[in-house]
N, C-alpha and C positions, 0 to 999 in steps of 0.2 A: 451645438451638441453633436452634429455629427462629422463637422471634423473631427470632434474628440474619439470620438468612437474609431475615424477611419485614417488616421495618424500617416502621415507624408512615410514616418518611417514604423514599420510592425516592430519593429524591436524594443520599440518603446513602450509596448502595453509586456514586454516581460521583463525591463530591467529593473534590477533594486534601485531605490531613493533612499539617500538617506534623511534622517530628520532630527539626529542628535549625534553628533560629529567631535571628540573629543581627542587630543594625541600622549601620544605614550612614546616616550622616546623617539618626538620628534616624527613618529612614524601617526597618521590618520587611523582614527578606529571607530567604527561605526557602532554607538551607543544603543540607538535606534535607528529604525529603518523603517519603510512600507513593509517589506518582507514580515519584519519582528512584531508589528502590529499586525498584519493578518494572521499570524501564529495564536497569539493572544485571543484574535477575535473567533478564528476556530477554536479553540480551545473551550474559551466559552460556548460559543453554540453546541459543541459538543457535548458538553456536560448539561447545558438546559436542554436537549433534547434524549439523554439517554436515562439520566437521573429518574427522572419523572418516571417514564419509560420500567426501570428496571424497579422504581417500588410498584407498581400496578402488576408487574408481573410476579413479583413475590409474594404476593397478596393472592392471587390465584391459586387457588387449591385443588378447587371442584373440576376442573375440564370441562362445564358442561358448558350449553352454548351462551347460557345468564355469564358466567364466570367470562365464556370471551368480551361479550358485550360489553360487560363493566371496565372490561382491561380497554377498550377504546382500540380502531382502528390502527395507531400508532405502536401502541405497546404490543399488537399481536403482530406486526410487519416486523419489529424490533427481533423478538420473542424468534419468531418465523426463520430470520437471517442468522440470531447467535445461535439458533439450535443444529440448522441446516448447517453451518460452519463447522460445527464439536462435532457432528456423529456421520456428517457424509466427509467431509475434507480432512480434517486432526485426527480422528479417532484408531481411522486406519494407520498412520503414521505414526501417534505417539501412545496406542492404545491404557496402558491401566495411568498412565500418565496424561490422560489428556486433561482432565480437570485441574489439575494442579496447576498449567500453562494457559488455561484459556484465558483468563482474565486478562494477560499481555497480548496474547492474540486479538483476540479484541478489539480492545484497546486500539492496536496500531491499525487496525482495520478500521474503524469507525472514524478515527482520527483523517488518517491520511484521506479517507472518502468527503469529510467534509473540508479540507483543504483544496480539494480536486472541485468539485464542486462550487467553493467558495469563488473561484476563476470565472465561472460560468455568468456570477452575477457580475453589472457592470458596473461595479461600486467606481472604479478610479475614474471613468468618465464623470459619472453623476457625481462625484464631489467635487472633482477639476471645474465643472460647468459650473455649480456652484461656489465655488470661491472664486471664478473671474467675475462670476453676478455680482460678488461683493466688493471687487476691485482687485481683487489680488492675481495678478495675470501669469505670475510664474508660479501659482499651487500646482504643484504636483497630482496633487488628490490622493486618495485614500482607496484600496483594493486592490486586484488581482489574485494569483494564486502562489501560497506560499512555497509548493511542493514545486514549482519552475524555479526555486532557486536550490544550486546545486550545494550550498552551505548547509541549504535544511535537509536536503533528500540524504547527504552526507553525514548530516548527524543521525537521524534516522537509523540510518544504515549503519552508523557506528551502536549506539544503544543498540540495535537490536544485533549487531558480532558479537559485543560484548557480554549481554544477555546469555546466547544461545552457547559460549565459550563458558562462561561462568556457570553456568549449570552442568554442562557436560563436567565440570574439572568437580562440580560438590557433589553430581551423583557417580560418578566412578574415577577417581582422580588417577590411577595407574594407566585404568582401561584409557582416558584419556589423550595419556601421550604415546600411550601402544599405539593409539588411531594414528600415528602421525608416520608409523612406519609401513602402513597398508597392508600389513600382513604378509611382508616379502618377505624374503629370505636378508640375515642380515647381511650378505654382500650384496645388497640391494639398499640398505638403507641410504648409502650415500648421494645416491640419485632420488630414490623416494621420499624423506624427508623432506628435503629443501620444495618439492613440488608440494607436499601437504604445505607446507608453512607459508607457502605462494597463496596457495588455495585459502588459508586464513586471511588473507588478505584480500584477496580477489572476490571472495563471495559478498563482502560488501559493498563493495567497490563496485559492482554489476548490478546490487538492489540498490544504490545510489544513481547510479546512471542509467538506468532504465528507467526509473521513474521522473527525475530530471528531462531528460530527452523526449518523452512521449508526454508530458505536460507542456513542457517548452514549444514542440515541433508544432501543438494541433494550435496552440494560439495565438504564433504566430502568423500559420497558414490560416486562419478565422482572422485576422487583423488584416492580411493581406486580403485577402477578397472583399470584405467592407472599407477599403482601402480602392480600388476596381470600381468599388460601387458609387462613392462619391467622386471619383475622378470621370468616370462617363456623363454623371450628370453635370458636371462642368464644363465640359469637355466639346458637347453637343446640342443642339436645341434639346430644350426639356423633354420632348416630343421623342425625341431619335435618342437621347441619353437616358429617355426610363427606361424604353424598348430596352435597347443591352444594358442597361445595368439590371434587368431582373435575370440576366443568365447569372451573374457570379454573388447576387443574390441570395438566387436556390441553392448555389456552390454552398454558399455562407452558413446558410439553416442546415444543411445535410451535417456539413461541416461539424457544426455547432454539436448535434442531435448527437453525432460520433462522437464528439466530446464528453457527454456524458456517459456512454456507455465505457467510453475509454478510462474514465475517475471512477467508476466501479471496479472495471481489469484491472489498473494498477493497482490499486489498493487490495482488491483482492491478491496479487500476486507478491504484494510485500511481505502479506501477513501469509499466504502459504508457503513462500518459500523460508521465511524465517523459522513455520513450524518443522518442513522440511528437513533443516540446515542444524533444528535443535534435537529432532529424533535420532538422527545418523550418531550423537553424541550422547545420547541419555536414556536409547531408548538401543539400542545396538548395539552396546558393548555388555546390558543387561540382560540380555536372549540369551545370548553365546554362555554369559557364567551360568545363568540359569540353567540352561541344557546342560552343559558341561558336568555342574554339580549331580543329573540327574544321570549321565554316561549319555547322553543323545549327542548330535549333533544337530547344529542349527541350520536353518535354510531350507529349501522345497527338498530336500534329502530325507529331511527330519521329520517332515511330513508324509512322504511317503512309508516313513519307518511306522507311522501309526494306525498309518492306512493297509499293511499287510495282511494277506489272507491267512484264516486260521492254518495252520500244518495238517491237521486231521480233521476228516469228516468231512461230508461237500459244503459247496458252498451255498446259503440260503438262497431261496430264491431261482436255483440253476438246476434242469434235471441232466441228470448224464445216462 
């Protein structure tokens, strides 16, 4: 078992396996994968964990503290994190529209959290272990994290450009490709354009590799140090090879510990910066007409314009 854990090479606890292998013109295409099945198997945890979860919470009426108890420990952590999400992080961004988006918010938040997560357990070890128990020496096994593969953080990141593109263009489809001129002047457009149209490309392209590279990096600097740990104790009488091998150990556990808080960050920063990336589109081109229609203008101007002192008469509160 614990060479499996501490693999001669780390790279190995993040590369894809395939496991149903088919060609198309001659060319190889991965049917199935380890990848494709931990997707699936978050998928499922997913849903048997929030399901449950969001009828207990709908069920809730009363507020009172009977009404939390009955919701169970789980439903009010659940309850706790999607409300903290809508009204401290989304609300300010996408405000009379947040409800309409949270459910994809969400979603890609809870999702991606149990993908991150899922890495943490050591399913590919303890299945590998078990299938050479049963003879089979070249099993692969079964787990790791599906969010260290750049196919999946890629598609992710595609669904959700497409997403936040697609709604901007049903709620204001003019205002839409106005955004793309940045409000220059039109002999500005021909430098400004081409940069917006970069930027459609590039913002996903950065919630794909950001999340890719910061799952990939911590495990396989976690692979590397319990990799440390079984080489010193080979290495040295058992005596003198536990001795240092509890330094890259501690490494290992700290390591580890940062890992989870780091499958929280990303996932939280999937799902804000996609709410981010869908406001500037559906929620900013509806100010401006809004104001417009009214003769204001938008922006800290426009607030100010509200905030003016009467013309006549002092001001409350002030003696002269």
């Amino acid at each position: 078992m614990t060479p499996l854990l501490a693999a001669a090479n780390p790279i190995s606890h993040v590369v894809d396996y395939p496991w149903v292998v088919t060609e198309v013109l001659g060319v190889p295409v991965w049917i199935l994968s380890n990848v494709t099945i931990m997707l699936v198997i978050s998928a499922i945890i997913t849903a048997a964990i929030l399901i449950p979860a969001a009828n207990r919470i709908a069920s809730g009426k009363s507020g009172s503290i009977d009404d939390l108890r009955a919701k169970g420990l789980w439903a009010n952590f659940v309850e706790a994190v999607c409300v903290g999400l809508r009204d401290t992080i989304f609300k300010p961004l996408l405000g009379d529209q947040t409800d309409r988006y949270m459910p994809v918010l969400w979603t890609l938040f809870w999702f991606i959290l149990v993908c991150n997560l899922m890495g943490l357990v050591p399913l590919l070890d303890l299945t590998a272990a078990i299938g050479k128990l049963f003879g089979y020496e070249t099993f692969h096994g079964i787990g790791g994290t599906a969010t260290q593969s750049i196919w999946v953080t890629g598609a992710l990141a595609l669904i959700a450009g497409l997403f936040w593109n697609a709604q901007g263009m049903v709620k204001d489809f003019d205002g839409y490709f106005a955004h793309l001129t940045g409000g220059a002047p039109v002999y500005m457009w021909p430098i400004i354009i081409p940069v917006e149209l970069l930027g459609l490309v590039i913002k996903p392209f950065a919630l794909a590799l950001r999340l890719f590279a910061n799952m990939t990096g911590g495990h396989v600097l976690l692979a590397a140090l319990l990799g440390f740990v079984y080489s010193l104790l080979n290495a040295f009488h058992p005596v003198v090879g536990g001795g240092l091998a509890i330094i890259p150990l501690i490494g290992a556990v700290a390591i580890y510990l940062l890992e989870v808080l780091v499958g929280f960050l990303q996932a939280f920063i999937f799902a804000f910066l996609t709410g981010l990336f869908l406001s500037q589109l559906v929620v900013h081109h509806g100010d401006h007409e809004h104001a417009d229609e009214h003769g204001h203008e938008s922006g800290p101007d426009a607030d100010l314009d509200e905030r003016r002192l009467p013309a006549d008469g002092p001001v409350p509160g002030v003696t002269v």
